[in-house]
C-alpha positions as CSV (number, residue, x, y, z in Angstrom):
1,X,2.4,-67.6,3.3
2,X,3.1,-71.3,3.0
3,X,3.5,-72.9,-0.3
4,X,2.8,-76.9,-1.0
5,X,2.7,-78.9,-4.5
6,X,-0.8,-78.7,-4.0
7,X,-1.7,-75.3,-2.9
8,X,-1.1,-72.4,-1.4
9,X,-2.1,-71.0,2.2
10,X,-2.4,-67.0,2.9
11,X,-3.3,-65.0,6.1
12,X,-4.0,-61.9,6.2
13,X,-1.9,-59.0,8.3
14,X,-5.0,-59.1,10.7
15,X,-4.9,-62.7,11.3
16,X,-9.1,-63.1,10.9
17,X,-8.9,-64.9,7.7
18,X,-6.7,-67.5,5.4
19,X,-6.9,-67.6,1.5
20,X,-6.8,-70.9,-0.1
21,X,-5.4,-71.1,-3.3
22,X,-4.0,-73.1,-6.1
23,X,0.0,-73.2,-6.6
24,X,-1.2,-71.0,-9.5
25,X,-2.9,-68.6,-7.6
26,X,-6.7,-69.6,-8.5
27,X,-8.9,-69.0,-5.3
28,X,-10.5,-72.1,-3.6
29,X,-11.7,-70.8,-0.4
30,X,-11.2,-68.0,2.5
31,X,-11.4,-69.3,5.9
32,X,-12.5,-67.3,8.8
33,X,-10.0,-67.9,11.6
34,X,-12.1,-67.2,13.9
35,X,-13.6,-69.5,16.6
36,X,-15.8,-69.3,19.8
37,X,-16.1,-72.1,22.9
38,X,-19.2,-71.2,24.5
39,X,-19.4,-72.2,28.3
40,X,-23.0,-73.0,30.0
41,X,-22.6,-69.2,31.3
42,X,-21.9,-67.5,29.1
43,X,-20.8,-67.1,24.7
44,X,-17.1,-66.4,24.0
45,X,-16.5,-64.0,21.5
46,X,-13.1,-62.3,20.0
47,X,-12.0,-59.4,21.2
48,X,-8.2,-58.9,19.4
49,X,-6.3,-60.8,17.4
50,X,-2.7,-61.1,17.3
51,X,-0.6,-60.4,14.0
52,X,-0.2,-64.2,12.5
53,X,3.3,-66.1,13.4
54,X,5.0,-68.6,10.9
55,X,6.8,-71.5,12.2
56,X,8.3,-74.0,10.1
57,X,5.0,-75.3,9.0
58,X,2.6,-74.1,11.0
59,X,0.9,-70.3,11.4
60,X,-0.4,-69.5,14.8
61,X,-2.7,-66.5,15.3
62,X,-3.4,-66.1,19.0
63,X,-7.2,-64.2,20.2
64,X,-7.9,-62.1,23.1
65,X,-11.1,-63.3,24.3
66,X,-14.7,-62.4,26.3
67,X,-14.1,-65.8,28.5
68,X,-10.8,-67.7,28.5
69,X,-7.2,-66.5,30.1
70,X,-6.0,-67.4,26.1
71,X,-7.0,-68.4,22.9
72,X,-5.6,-69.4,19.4
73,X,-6.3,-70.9,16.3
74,X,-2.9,-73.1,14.5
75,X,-3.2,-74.1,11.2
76,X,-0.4,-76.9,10.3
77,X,0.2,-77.4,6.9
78,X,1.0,-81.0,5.5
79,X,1.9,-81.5,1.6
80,X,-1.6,-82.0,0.8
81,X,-3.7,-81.4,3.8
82,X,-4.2,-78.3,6.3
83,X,-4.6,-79.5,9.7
84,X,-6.9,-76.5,12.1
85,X,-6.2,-77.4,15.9
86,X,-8.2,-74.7,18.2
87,X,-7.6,-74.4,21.7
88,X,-8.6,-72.3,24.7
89,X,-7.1,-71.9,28.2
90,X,-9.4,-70.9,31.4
91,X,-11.9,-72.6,33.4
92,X,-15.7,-73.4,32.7
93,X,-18.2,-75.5,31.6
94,X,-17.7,-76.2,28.0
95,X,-21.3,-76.0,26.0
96,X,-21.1,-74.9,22.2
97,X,-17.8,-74.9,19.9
98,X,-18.1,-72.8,16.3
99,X,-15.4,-73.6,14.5
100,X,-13.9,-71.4,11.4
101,X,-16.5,-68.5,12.0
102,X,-16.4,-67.6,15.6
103,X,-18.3,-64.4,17.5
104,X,-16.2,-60.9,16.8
105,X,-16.2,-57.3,18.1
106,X,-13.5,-56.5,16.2
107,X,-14.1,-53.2,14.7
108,X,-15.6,-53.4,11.4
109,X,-16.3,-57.2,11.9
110,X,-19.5,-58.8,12.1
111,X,-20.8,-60.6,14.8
112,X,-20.1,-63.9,13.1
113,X,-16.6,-63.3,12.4
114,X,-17.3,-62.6,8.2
């Protein structure tokens, strides 16, 4: 968990989703982690996730995926902003990017990631 003045920032063991939240615990949103970068072959979807990693301000949660080498969401938290940088490593023709609710086969996950 990371704690700001302004809020507060979650993520679950599993790494699929964040809770947003007020310093006093009220609940403003739940983010799916989750992401897909479609190529002109074929649709990316999640496979694994890795456990989430705190650094400092930042939490990485890294994705095993249908279509790219690697995959990870970062979510860099400023004092009253939450910055979501999503990246992909691999080759191919870049078509559609879902951002925040991705493709999952993730047991017990849906196919759009909620």
């Amino acid at each position: 968990m990371i704690e700001r003045g302004s809020y507060r920032l979650e993520v679950g063991p599993n790494g699929q989703r964040a809770t947003l939240t007020s310093p006093a615990g009220e609940h403003w949103a739940t983010l799916s982690l989750l992401a897909a970068f479609d190529t002109a072959a074929a649709v990316d979807e999640t496979l694994e996730l890795s456990p989430p990693r705190v650094e400092g301000d930042a939490i990485h949660v890294e994705r095993r995926s249908t279509l790219w080498e690697r995959a990870g969401m970062t979510l860099v938290c400023g004092e009253e902003s939450i910055e979501v940088r999503t990246w992909v490593a691999g080759r191919g023709e870049l078509a559609d990017v879902h951002l925040l609710g991705g493709r999952s086969l993730l047991a017990g996950g849906s196919a759009l990631g909620f």
